[in-house]
N, C-alpha and C positions, 0 to 999 in steps of 0.2 A: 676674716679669722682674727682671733685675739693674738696680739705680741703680748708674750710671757718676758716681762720686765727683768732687766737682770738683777734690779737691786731688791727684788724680794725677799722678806724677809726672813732671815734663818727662823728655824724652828726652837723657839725659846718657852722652854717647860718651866713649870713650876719647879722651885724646892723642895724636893720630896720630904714629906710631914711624917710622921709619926701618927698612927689615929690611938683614938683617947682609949686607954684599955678596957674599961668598962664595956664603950661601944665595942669594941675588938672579941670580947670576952661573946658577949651578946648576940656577936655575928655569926662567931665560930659555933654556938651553940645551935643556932637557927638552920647554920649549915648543916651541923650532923643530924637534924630533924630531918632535914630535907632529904638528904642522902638516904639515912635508914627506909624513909616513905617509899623512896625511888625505887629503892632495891625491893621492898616487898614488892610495889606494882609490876616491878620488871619480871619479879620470880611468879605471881600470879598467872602472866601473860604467857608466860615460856610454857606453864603447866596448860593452856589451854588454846594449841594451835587454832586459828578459822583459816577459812577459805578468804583468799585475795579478791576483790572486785575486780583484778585487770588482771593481764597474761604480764606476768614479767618476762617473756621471753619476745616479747616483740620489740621492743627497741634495740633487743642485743640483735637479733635477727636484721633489720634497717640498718644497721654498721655492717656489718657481714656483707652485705647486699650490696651496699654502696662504697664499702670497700674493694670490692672483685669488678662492683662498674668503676672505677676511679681506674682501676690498675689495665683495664682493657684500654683506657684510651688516657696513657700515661703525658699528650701532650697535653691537655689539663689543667694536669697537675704541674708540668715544667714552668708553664706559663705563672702558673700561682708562687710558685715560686720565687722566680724571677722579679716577678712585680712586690712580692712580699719582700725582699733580699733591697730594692730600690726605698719602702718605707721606713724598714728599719735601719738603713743608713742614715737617712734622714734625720728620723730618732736622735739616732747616737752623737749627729753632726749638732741637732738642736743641744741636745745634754753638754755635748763640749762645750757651744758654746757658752752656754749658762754660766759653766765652772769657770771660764774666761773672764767672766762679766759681762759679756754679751748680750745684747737681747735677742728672741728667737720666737717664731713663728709655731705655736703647737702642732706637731704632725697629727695629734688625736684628740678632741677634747669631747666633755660627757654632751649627750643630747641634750636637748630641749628637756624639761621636766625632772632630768636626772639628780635627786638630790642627795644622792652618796656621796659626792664628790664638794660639796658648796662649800664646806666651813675653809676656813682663810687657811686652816694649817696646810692644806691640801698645795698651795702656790709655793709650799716649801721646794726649794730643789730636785731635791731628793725622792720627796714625797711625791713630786711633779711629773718624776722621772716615770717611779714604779705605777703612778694611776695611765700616764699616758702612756706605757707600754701593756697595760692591760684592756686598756680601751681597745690597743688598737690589731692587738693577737686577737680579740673579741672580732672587734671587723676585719677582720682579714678570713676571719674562719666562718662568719654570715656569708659572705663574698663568696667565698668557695664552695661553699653549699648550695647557695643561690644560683651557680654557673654551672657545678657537677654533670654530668651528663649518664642522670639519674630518672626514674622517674616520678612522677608527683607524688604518691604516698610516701615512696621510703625519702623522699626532700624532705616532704612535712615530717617524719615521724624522726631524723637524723638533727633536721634546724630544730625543731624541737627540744630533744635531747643534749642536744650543744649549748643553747639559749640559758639551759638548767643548770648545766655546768658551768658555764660561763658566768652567772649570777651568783653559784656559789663563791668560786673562787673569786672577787672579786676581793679586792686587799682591805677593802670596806670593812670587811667581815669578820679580820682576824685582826686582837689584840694586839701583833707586834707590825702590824704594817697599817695600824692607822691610828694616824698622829691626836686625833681628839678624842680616842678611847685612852693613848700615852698620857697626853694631860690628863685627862680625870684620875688615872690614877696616881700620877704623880704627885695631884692635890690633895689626895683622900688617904695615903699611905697605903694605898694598896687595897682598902676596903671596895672602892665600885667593883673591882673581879671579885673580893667574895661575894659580895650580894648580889651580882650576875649570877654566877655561878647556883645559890641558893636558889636565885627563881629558876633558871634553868631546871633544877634537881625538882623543884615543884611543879612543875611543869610534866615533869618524868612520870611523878608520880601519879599526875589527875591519869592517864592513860589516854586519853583519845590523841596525843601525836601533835599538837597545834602546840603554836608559839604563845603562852598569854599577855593577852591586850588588853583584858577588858579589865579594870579593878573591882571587885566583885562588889563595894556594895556604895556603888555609886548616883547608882539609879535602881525606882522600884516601880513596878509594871502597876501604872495606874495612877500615880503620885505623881512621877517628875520624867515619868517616860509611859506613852499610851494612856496619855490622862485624859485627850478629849473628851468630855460628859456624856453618855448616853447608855444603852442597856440592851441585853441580848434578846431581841425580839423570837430569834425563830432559832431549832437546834434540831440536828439531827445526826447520825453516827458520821458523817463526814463533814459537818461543819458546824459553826455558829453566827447566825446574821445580828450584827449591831448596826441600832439605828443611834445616831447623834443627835445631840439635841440641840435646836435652833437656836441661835444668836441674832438673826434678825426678825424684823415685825413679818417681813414677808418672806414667801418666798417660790423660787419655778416652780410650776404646777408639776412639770416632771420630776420625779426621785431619782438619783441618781446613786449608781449600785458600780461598785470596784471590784475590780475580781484580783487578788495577790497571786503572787504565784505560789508552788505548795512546797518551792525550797524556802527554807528558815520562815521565818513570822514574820502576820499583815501588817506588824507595829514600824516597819520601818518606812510607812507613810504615815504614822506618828509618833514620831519621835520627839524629842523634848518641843513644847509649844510653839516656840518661835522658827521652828522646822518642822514643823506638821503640815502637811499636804493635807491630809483630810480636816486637817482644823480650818485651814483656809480654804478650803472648797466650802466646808458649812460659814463661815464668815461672807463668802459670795454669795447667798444664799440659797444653797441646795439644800432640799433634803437628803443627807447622805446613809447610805449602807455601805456596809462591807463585808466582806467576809471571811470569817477568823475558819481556817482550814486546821481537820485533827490534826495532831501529835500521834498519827500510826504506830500500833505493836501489831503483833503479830496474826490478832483478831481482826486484820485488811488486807489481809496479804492477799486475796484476792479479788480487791477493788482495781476495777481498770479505768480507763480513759470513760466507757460509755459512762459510768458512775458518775467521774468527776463535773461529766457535763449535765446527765438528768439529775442526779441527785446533790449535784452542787451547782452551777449556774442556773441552772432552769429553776428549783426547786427554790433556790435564793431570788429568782424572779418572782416568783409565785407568793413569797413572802412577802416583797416590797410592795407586791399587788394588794395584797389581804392589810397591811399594815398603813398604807394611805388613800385604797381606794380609786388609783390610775392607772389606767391600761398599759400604759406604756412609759419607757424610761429612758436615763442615757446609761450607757454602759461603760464604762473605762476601766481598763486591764494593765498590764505590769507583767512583763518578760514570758513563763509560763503559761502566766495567766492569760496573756495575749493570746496567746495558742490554744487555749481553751474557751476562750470566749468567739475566735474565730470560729472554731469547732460550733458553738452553740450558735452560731448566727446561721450558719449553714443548716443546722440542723432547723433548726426554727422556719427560714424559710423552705424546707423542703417539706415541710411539713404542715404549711399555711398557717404560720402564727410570727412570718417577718414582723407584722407589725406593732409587736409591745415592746420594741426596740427601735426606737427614734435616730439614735446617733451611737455612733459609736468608736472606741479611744482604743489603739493599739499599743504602749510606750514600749519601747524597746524589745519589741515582742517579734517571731518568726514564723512565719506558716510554710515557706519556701529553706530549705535548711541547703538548698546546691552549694552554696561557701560558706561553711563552717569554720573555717580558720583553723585556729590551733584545737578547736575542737574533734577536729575530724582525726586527729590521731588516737583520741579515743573508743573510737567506733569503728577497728575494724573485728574482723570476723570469730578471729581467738580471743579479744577481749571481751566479748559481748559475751562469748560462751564460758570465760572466766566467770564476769558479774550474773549469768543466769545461775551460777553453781553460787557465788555469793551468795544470792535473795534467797536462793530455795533454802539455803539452811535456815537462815532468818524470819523470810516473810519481811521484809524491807531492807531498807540500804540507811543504815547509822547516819544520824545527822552528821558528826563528824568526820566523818568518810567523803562527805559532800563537801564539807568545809576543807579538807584539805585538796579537793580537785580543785575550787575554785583559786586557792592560794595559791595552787602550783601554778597554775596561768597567770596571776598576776605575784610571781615571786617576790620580785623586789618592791614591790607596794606593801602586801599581806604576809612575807616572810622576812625577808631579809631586813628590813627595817627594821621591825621587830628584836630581831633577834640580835640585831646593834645595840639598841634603847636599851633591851631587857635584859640583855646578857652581858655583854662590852660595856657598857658605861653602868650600869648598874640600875638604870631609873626604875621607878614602878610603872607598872601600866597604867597610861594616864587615862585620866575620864575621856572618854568619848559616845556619845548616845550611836553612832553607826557604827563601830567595833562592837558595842557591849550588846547593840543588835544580832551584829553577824554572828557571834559565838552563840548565840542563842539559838542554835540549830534546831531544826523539823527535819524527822524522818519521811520517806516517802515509803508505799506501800510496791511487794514485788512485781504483781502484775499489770502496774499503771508504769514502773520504770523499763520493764521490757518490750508492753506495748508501746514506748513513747521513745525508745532506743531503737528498737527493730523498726516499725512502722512511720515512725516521724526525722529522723534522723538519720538511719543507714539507708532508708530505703527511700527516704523524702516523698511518702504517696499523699499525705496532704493535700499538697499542691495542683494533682490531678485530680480529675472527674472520679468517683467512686472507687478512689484509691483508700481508703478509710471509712470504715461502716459505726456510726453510732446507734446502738439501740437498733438496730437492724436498719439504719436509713443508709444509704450509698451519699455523703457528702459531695455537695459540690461546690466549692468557693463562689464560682463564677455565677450563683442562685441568690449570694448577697448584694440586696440590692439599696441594703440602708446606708446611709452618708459613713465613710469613714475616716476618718484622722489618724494618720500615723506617726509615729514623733519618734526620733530617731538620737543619739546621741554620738558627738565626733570624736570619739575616742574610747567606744564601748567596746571591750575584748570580749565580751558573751553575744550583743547581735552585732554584729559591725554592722555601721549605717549604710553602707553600699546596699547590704542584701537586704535590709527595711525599706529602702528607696525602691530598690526591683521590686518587689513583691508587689507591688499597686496596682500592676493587671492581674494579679489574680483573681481582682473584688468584680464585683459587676454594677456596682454604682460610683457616684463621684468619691473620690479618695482625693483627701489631703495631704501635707508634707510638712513637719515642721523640724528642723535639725536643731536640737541643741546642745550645747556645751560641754564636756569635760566626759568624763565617763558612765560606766553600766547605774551604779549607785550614786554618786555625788552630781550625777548630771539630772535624774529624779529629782532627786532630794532639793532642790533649790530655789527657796522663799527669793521671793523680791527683796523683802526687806536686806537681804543677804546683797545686792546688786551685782552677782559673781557671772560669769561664767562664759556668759551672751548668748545667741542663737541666731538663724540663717532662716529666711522665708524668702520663696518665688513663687509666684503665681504662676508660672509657668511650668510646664512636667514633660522636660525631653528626657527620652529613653536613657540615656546617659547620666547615674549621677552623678559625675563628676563637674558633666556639664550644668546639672541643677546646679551644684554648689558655684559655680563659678559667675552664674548669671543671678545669685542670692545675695538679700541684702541683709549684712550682720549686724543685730539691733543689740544694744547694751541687755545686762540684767539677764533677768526668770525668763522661759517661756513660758511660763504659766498664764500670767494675762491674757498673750497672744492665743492661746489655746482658749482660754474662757473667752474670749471675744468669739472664738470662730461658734464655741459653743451658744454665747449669747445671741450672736445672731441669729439660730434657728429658734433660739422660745421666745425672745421677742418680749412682749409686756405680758406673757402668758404667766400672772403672778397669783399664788394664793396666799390664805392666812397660816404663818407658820403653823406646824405642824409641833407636836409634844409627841415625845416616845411614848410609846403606851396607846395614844389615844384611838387607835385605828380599831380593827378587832385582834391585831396580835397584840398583849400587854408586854410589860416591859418587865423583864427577869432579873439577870446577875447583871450588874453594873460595869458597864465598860472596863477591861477589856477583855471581860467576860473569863473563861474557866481553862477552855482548852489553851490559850495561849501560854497558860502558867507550866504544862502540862512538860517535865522535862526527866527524857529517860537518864539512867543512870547510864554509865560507860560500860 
């Protein structure tokens, strides 16, 4: 553990300035724009109650619960107590000594990755004092959750709960307890809180609830974000297949076809060039598809599961077939989509057509949902019957409704930071091609999210023999018997890599393992050229992944290579003459990245 120096340095602010009145004048005027905006949207909103997607009364319910079990076996909590009463002595003893001169051993300090806490003001005394006593009320209150003598729902749905609050209040957050929002305004006369303040109020105003990130005209779809070259081969009411256009002389005789998943858009395996996934798959030389999934209204509300697989992966088969003339392909999938293309491999072989699928790619994807994590606070019985009353008013679930679940799980990455930058110090929303992705929400359609909440999630039938009927076939995983690769990522809060790694007897042929770096999106997202992240291969697959990991060898960089290797070695020198969009018998339409991608509801 770190020794906290005792000659740290005080906390020395700027001279508080004066800002120039012009700018002063300019600000206050953009303020009352913002305000006025806010107040209409807020008075629009009041006049037009909906229905919540989740039961607000279940989390109060899980304190209740866990409050009456705490209180039945009060020793406990004496214990918690006691040990808590021993930390924050400690505390107090370190803080003396600081004020002493002393040096002193931190009783709390931030995790690994925590970057609330980095800037130098933070080593202030003072400042030292208030982050380490919130650190450490935080663990102290995990600790007691974790220990409760509760049981596993109302744990998860209480540590939950607590984790949300805990993240709010963190001293990060607020103006007067954190020293690098104090500077900024110190140096700016006070201007960074009104221009917080104003984006805030504009924020109020857009209505869908989200913190903004993205600067709205930094990138443009096809330009300098989803600009890969190529054209919408094939289209139908629930998708668009684009084929890319070849950059080498040659290339696998297989096409190789991505399935996204159908939250937010397929652009976020092409993102600006130098982190495009699919630009670098056609650079390796594949012929690539993909497929750009609708922008749902209210005219899908009842498309389900069986649709998304015959009339989008199958029917996206059938196109890659008519457009180069191969039987057979490799298939690579992406979280949802994972799940959906499992789906279609089952179906496929149950139906004697295994073989137009060669290989095939799971990334971060779940066919087995038994540990869902913090997910599972979401799914239980009153909240599902909340979101069915949702969707039915609808006929879908608002892209931004999606985008703040995701945030809520990852708060302090997708909120709270945020709301630091954007509000507290004043900044603008800086460029970013994966922010300016994520806010680019897709709606999903009602009865593909209730069949895919009930059946795939609450109920995990997946996983079993004829637990899920597509098209009327009774699935059965255990009927896949083409190669598959699963790729998993060590810090993914939507699959955790544990239950990626289990899932691999569910297949019925050789299955692969490849663990890499960092999280759900930036562990995807990651070119070589990037050298970031690293990843973990064993050849070996004990039941245990813990045990995989420990007996794994962790290679610098992308695993992307190592994935294209595993893939290279099935096609071999099996090479043809590139391929041209168009040239097959499907021709080549609207130009990458095609129509529905653009496709953005109002709020």
């Amino acid at each position: 553990m770190t020794t906290i120096k005792a000659d740290a340095p005080a906390l020395d602010l700027p001279f508080p300035v004066l800002p120039d009145p012009e700018v002063a004048a300019e600000a206050l005027m953009r303020l009352a724009d913002a305000a006025a905006a806010a107040a209409r949207t807020t008075a629009v909103k009041a006049m037009q109650p909906e229905a919540l997607p989740y039961d607000p009364t279940t989390l109060v319910r899980a304190v209740v619960d866990f409050n009456m079990a705490v209180m039945t076996r009060p020793t406990a909590l004496f214990e918690a107590q006691a040990k808590n009463w021993t930390d924050w002595t400690n505390l107090w003893t370190s803080t003396a000594q600081r004020a002493w001169g002393l040096d002193a051993e931190p009783v709390a300090a931030p995790a690994k990755g925590d970057r609330r806490f980095s800037g130098a003001d933070w080593s202030n005394p003072g400042y030292d004092a208030l982050k380490q006593a919130y650190l450490l009320a935080g663990r102290q209150l995990q600790e007691f959750i974790a220990t409760a003598p509760v049981d596993e729902t109302v744990r998860n749905q209480v540590d939950f709960l607590a984790r949300q609050l805990t993240n709010a209040l963190s001293p990060s957050n607020f103006a007067q307890t954190n020293p690098e929002v104090a500077r900024r305004a110190m140096a700016t006369g006070g201007m960074s809180l009104v221009t917080g303040l104003t984006h805030l109020l504009e924020d109020v105003a857009r209505g869908d609830g989200l913190v903004g990130r993205r600067a709205p005209n930094d990138f443009e779809l096809g330009v300098n974000i989803a600009a890969t070259p190529g054209a919408v081969v094939f289209k139908n009411r629930l998708m668009e297949v684009i084929q890319y256009a070849p950059t080498t002389q040659t290339v696998y005789r297989r096409p190789l076809l991505f399935v996204p998943p159908l939250v937010n858009k397929f652009y976020l395996f092409d993102l600006t060039p130098r982190a495009s996934y699919l630009k670098w798959l056609v650079d390796q030389g594949h012929t690539v598809f993909v497929i750009s999934w609708v922008n749902p209204d209210a005219s899908h509300a009842e498309v389900g599961l069986d649709d998304y697989v015959t009339e989008g992966v199958v029917a996206a088969m059938d196109a890659v077939e008519q457009a180069t003339g191969e039987p057979d392909l490799d298939l690579v999938s992406y979280c949802l989509g994972g799940t959906l293309a499992a789906m279609t491999l089952a179906w496929l072989a149950q139906t004697g057509r295994a073989d137009r699928v060669a290989s095939a790619t799971l990334i971060a994807s779940l066919v087995d949902f038994s540990d869902m994590g913090e997910w599972s606070v979401f799914t239980g019985e009153n909240d599902l019957k909340a979101f069915h009353r949702y969707l039915d008013e609808r006929g879908y679930v608002e892209a931004h409704d999606l985008a703040r679940l995701f945030s809520t799980v990852r708060a302090n990455d997708l909120i709270w930071s945020s709301v630091v930058q954007h509000y507290l110090m004043g900044d603008d929303a800086r460029a970013s091609d994966l922010l300016w992705w994520f806010d680019d929400g897709a709606r999903m359609p009602a009865r593909t999210l209730k069949e895919y909440g009930g059946w795939i999630l609450r109920e995990n039938r997946l996983k079993d023999a004829g637990g899920v009927t597509i098209d009327g076939v009774a699935l059965d995983l255990k009927a896949i018997k083409t190669p598959v690769m699963i790729v998993g990522f060590h810090d993914d809060h939507v699959s955790a890599w544990r239950a990626t790694y289990a899932q691999r007897g569910h297949f019925g042929g050789d299955v692969g393992f490849i663990l890499g770096g960092s999280g759900h999106n930036a562990g995807m997202i990651n070119p070589p050229a990037a050298n970031k992240h690293g990843y973990w291969t064993n050849d070996d697959a004990p039941a245990a992944a813990d045990a995989w990991l420990a007996g794994a060898e962790k290679k610098p960089g992308s695993w992307w290579p190592e994935w294209q290797g595993w893939l290279d070695a099935a096609a071999g020198d099996d090479k043809v003459k590139a391929r041209k969009v168009g040239s097959g018998k499907l021709k080549a339409g609207d130009a990458a990245p095609g129509a529905y991608v653009r496709v953005r509801h109002p709020v």
